[in-house]
GULOZA-319240 format. One line per field, with one value per residue (C-alpha): residue number from 1; x, z, y. Coordinates in pm, 1 decimal, always signed. Layout:
<recs>
num <- NUM/...
xx <- X/...
zz <- Z/...
yy <- Y/...
</recs>
This chain:
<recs>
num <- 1/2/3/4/5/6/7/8/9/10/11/12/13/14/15/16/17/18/19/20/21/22/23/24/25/26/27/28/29/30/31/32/33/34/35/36/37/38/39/40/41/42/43/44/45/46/47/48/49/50/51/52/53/54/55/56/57/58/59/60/61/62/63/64/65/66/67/68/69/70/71/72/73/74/75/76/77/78/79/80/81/82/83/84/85/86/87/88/89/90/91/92/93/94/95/96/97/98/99/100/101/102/103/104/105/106/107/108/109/110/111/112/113/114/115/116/117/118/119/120/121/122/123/124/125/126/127/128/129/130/131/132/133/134/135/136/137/138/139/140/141/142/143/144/145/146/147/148/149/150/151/152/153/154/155/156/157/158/159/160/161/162/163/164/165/166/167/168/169/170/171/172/173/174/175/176/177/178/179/180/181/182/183/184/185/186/187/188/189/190/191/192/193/194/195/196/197/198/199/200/201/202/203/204/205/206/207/208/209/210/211/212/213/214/215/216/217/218/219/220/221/222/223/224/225/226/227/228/229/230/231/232/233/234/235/236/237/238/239/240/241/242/243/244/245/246/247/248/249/250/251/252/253/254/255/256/257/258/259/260/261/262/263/264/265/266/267/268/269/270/271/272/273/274/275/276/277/278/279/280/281/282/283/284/285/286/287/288/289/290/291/292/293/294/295/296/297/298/299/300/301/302/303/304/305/306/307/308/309/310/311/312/313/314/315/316/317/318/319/320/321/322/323/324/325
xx <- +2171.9/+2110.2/+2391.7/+2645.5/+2529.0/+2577.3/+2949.8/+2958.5/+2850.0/+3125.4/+3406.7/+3357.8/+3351.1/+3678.5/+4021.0/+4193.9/+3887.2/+3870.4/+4219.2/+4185.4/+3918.2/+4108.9/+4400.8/+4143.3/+3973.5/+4251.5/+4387.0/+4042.6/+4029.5/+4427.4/+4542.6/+4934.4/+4861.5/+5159.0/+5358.0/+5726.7/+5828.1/+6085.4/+5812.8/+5579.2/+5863.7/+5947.0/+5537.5/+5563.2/+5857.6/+5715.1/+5373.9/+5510.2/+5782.4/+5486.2/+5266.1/+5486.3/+5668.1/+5327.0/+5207.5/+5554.8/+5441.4/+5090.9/+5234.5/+5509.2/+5190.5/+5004.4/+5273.5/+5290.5/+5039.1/+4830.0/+4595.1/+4865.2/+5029.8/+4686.6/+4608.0/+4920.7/+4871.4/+4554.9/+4663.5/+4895.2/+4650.6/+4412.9/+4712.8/+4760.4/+4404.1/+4238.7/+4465.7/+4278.0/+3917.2/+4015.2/+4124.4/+3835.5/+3605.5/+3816.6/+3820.5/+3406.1/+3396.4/+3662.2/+3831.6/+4170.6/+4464.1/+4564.5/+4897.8/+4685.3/+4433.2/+4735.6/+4906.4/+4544.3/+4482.9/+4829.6/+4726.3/+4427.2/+4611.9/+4821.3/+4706.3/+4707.2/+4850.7/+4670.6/+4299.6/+4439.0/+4501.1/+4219.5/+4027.0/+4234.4/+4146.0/+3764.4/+3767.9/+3975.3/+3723.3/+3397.1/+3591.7/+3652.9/+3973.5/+4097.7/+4456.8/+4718.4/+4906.1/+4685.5/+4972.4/+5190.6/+4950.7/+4925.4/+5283.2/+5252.9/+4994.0/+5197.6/+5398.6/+5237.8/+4975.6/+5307.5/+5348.9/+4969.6/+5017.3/+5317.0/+5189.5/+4833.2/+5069.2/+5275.5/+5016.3/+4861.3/+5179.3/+5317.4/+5608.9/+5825.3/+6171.9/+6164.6/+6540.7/+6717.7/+6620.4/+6266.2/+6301.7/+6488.9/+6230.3/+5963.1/+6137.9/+6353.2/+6063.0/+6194.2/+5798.3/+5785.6/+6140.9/+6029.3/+5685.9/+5858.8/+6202.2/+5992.0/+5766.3/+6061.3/+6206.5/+5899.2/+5861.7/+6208.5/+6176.9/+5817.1/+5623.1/+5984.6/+6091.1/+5745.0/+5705.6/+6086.0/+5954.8/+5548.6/+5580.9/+5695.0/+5468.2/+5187.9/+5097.0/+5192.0/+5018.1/+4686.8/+4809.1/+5113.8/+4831.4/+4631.2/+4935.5/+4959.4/+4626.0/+4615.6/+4885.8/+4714.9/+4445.2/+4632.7/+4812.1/+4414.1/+4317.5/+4593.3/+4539.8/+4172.2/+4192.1/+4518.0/+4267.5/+3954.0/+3890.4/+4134.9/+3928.6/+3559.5/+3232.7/+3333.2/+3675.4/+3526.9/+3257.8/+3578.6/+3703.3/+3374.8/+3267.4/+3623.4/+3656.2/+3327.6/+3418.6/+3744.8/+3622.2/+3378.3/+3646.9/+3825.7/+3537.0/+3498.5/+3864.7/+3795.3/+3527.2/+3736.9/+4016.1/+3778.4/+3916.0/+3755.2/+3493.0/+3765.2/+3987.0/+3727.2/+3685.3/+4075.4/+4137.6/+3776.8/+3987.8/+4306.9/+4109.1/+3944.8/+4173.3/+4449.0/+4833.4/+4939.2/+5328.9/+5449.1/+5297.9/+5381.2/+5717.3/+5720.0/+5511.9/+5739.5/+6013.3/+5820.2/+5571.7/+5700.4/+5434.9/+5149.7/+4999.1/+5049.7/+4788.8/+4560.3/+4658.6/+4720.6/+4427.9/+4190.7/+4395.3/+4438.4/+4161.3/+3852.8/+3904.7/+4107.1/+3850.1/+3567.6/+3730.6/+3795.9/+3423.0/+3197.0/+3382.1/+3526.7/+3207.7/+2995.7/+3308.9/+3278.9/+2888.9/+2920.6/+3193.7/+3007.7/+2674.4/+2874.9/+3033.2/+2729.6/+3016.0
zz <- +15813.1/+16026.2/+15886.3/+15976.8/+16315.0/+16320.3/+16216.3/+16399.1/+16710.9/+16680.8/+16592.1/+16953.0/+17105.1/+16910.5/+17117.0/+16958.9/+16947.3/+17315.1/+17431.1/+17267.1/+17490.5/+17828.1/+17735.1/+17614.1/+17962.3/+18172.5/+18074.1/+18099.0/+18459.7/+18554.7/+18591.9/+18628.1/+18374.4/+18072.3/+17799.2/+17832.1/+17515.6/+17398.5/+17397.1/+17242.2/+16984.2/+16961.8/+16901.1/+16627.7/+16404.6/+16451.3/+16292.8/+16029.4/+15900.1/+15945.2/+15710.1/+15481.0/+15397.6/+15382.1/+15128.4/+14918.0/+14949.2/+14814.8/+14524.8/+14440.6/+14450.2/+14245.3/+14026.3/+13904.4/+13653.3/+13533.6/+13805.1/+14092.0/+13893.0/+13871.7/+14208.7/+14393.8/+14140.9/+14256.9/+14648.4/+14559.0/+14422.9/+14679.7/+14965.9/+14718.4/+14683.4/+15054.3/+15262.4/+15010.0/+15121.5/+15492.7/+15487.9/+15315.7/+15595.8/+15897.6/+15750.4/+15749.8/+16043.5/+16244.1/+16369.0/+16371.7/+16237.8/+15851.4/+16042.6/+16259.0/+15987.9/+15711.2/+15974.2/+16031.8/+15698.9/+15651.9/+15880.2/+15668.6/+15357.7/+15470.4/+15612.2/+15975.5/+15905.0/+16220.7/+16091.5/+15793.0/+15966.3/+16169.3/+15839.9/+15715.9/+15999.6/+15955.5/+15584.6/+15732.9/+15989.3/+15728.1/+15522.1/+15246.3/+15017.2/+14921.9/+14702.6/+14880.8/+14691.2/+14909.7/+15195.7/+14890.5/+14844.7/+15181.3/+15188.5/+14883.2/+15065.1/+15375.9/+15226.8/+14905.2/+15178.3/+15363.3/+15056.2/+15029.1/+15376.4/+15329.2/+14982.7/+15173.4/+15394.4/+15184.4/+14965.3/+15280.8/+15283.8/+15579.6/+15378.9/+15466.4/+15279.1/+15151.4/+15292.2/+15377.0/+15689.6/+15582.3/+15281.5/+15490.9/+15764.8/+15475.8/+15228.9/+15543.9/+15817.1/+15996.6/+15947.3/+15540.5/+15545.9/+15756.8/+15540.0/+15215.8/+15301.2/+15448.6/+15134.1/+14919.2/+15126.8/+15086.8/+14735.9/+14667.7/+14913.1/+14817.5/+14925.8/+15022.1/+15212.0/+15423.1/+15512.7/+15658.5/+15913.1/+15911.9/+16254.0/+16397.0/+16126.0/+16109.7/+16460.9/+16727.4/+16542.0/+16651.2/+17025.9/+16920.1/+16759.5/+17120.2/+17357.0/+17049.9/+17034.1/+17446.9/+17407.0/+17149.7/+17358.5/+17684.2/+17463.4/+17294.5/+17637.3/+17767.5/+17446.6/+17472.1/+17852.7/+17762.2/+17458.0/+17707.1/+17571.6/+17296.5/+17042.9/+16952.1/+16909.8/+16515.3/+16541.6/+16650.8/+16394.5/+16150.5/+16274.1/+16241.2/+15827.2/+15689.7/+15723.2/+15560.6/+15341.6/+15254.9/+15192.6/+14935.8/+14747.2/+14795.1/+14691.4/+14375.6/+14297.1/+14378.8/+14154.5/+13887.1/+13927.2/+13942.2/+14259.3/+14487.7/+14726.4/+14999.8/+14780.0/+14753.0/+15141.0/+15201.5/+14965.1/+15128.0/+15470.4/+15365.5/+15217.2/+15533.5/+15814.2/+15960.8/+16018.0/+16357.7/+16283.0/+16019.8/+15965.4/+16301.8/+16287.0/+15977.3/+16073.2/+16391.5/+16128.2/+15913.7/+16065.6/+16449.4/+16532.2/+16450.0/+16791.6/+16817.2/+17064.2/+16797.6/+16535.3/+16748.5/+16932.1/+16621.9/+16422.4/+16711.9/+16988.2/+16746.2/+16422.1/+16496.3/+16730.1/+16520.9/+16208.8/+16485.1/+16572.9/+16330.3/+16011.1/+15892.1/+15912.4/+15753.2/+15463.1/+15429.3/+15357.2/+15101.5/+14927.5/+14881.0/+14782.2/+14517.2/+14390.2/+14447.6/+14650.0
yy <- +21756.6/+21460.0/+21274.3/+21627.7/+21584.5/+21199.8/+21222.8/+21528.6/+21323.2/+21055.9/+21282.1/+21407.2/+21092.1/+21034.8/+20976.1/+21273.4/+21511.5/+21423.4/+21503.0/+21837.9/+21898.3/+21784.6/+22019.5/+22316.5/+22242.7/+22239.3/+22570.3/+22718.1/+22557.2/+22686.0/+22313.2/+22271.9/+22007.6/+22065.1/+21901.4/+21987.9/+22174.3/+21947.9/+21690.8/+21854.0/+21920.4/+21595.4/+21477.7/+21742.2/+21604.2/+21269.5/+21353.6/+21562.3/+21322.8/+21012.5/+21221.9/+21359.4/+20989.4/+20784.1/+21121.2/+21005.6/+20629.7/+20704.3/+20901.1/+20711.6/+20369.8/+20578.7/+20726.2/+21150.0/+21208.4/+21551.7/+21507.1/+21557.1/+21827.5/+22033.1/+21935.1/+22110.0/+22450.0/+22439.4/+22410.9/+22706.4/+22935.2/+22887.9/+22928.8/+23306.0/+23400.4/+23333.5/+23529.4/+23803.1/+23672.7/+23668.4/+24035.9/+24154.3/+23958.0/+24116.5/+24421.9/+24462.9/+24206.7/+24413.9/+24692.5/+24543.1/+24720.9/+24665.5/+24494.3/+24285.1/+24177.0/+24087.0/+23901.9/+23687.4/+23712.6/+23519.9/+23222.7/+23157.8/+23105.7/+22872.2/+22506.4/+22338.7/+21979.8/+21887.4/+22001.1/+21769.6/+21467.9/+21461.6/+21467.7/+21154.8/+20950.0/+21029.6/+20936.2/+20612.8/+20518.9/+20579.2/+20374.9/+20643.6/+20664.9/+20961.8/+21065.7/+20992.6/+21313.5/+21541.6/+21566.1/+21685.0/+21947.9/+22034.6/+22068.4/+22381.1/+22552.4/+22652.5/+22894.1/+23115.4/+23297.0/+23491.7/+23633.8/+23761.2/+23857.6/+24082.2/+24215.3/+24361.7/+24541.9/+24698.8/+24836.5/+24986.1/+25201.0/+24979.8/+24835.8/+24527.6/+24442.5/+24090.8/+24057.8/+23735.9/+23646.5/+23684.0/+23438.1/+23139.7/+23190.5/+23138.8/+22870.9/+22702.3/+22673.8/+22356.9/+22231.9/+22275.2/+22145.0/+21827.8/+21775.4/+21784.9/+21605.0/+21333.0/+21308.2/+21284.1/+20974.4/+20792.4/+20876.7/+20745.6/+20424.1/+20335.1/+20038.2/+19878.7/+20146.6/+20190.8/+19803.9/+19845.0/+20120.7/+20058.6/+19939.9/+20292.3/+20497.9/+20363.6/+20183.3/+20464.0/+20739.8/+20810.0/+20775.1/+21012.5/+21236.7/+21195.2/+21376.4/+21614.6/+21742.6/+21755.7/+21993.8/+22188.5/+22194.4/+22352.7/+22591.2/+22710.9/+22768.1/+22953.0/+23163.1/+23218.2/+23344.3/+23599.1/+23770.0/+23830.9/+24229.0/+24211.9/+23990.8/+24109.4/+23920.0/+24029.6/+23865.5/+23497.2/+23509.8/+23542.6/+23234.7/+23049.6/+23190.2/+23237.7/+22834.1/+22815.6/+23034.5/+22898.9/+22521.2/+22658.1/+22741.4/+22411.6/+22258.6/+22435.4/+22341.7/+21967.1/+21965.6/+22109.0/+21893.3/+21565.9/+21458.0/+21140.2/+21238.1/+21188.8/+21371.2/+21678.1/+21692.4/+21670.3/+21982.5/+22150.3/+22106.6/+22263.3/+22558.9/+22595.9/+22550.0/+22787.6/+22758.3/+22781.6/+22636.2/+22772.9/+23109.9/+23234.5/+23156.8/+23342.4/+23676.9/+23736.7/+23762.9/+23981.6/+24177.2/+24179.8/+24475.6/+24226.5/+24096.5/+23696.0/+23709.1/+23791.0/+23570.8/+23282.0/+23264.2/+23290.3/+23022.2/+22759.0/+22887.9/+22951.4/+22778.0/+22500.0/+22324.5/+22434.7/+22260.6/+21929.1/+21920.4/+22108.8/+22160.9/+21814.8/+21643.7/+21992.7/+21912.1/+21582.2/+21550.4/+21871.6/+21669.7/+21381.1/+21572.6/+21765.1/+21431.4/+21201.9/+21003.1
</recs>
């Protein structure tokens, strides 16, 4: 326990940890403090294609073996089966709608690539390796949960037609498209292709990550005081266990799979963390009557920071207790 709190204690001293809380505090406090959109756009397709590329470099270092394969069909069950453990939690938890609760239920399927990073740069500064595939994994567990999503609503009677628009919006979200293009470059470059371009993926990242997370911060806040009376106490205990919950399961398929210690707590974060990206951009496709207020706020304004402070550090020691790491 005393080691939790320890890490726990210097991930909040951390640069990035501490930016999210500037933004999260100046929306709570009304500041005119923002991050133009295109910026924060632009912040976004930088971190994705720096992830996704080193991911490729990693695997194409360590070559494709059994391990990998296992690894993402493991990432892609879990992204089918939690969306399943989520709904069942809201739906003793709370009083939300079936719509509502498959829509949330959705988010926690799927993975925040943020929540991931942020775990990568603890394992980095504890000096703790980890699979470099795990970004590849990441990558297959932000679309399978839509799926779950939709499939909870339409056997609630509260059908939705998997037409056209729906499946580009799912297999074409600019974010999965990014992730997984950029993984393939730097799977076909390699160690050649990442010393050509280190200089502008590796160095500026954390401070990129730094404005990123301030905005994610100001857009948490401005989310947490538009849901004051639509969210219960029920609702942000969901968004406290269901991450809990979640890397239990991604720690049973670490074990499994004999990953690393690092490798264990990487797949224990995507299990537990929430999409805020890609999942949204997919639900207002396919269930429009869900409220984003809902879904939003509990993915980005409850479980998002908890993962930040709490969570990563709760993973990390369970990973390395189950491993002996």
């Amino acid at each position: 326990m005393e080691g939790i709190l320890a890490l726990a204690a210097d991930n909040l001293i951390s640069p990035i940890i501490l930016s999210f809380a500037l933004g999260l505090f100046a929306a709570l406090a009304r500041s005119d403090l923002s991050v133009p959109e295109a910026a924060a756009k632009a912040l976004s397709i930088y971190l994705l294609f720096a992830i996704g590329f080193k991911g490729g470099v990693s695997v194409a270092r360590h070559g494709v073996d059994g391990t990998l394969l296992l690894s993402l069909l493991a990432g892609v069950a879990l992204s089918f089966i939690l969306p399943f453990v989520a709904f069942a939690m809201l739906r003793v938890l709370t009083r939300l709608s079936v719509t509502d609760a498959a829509a949330v239920a959705g988010h926690y399927g799927s993975i925040s690539i943020v929540t991931f990073v942020a775990a990568t740069s603890v394992l980095t500064s504890q000096g703790i390796a980890s699979e470099g595939y795990m970004v590849a994994v990441a990558a297959a567990m932000e679309a399978p949960a839509i799926l779950s999503a939709l499939w909870l609503v339409a056997r609630s009677g509260g059908s939705r037609d998997m037409d056209s628009d729906l499946w580009r919006e799912i297999l074409l979200n600019g974010s999965i498209v990014l992730l997984i293009g950029a993984f393939a470059i730097g799977l076909i470059t390699g160690e050649e292709g990442f010393a050509r371009i280190a200089s502008f993926i590796d160095a500026p990242f954390q401070g990129v990550l730094c404005i990123f997370l301030l905005d994610m911060g100001l857009v948490a806040g401005r989310g947490l005081r538009k849901v004051r009376g639509v969210l219960s106490v029920g609702a942000f205990a969901f968004g406290v266990l269901m991450p809990l919950a979640g890397s239990l399961l991604g720690l049973g398929a670490g074990l499994l799979l004999g990953l690393s210690p690092g490798g264990v707590m990487l797949m224990m974060t995507l299990s537990a963390s929430a999409s805020y990206i890609a999942v949204p951009a997919a639900m207002r496709v396919a269930l429009p009557e869900a409220n984003p207020s809902i879904y939003l706020t509990l993915s980005l304004g409850v479980t998002f920071p908890f993962n930040l402070t709490l969570g990563i550090p709760i993973y990390l020691a369970l990973a390395q207790a189950a491993t002996g790491g």
